[in-house]
C-alpha positions, 0 to 999 in steps of 0.5 A, spaced: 087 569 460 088 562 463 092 561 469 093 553 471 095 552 479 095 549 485 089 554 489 087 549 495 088 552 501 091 547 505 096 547 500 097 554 499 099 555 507 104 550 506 107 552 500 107 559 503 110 556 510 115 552 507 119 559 504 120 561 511 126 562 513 125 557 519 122 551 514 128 547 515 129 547 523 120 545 523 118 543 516 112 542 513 108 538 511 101 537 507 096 531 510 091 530 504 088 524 499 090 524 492 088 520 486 092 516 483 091 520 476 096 526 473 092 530 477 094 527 483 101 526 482 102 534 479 100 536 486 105 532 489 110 533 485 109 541 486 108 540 493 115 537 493 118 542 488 116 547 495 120 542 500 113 541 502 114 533 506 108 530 502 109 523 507 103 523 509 098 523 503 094 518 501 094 516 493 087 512 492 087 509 486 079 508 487 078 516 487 080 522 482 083 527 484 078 534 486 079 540 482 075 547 481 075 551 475 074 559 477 071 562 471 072 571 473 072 576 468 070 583 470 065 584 465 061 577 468 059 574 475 064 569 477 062 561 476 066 556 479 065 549 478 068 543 482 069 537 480 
């Protein structure tokens, strides 16, 4: 099974406060760096699809965005690589 995402921890608590009923009186926002790659912009985009203000991120053209690859099986030792 493959399942593709955004897991980051920070983004996740956002994602997750912004579906609160209170979202619209306090707002989220998520304060972090991208790259300036597909990657970067997926983030961004998904975080704004979760009305997630994304104002205050920083898209560095001179980095890639990090990534994590979580391999888990139950027949094996879970691996991750980041990248």
């Amino acid at each position: 099974m493959q399942c593709l995402g955004l897991r980051g921890v920070a983004a996740v608590v956002g994602v997750g406060q912004g579906e609160l009923p209170q979202r619209a009186e306090v707002g989220v926002r998520w304060l972090s760096r991208v790259g300036d790659d597909a990657g970067g912009h997926a983030v961004l985009a998904h975080l704004r699809a979760e009305c997630v203000d994304v104002g205050g991120v920083e898209v560095d053209s001179q980095r890639a965005t990090g990534a994590f690859i979580r391999d888990s099986h139950p027949s094996r030792p879970i691996e991750v690589a980041y990248h």
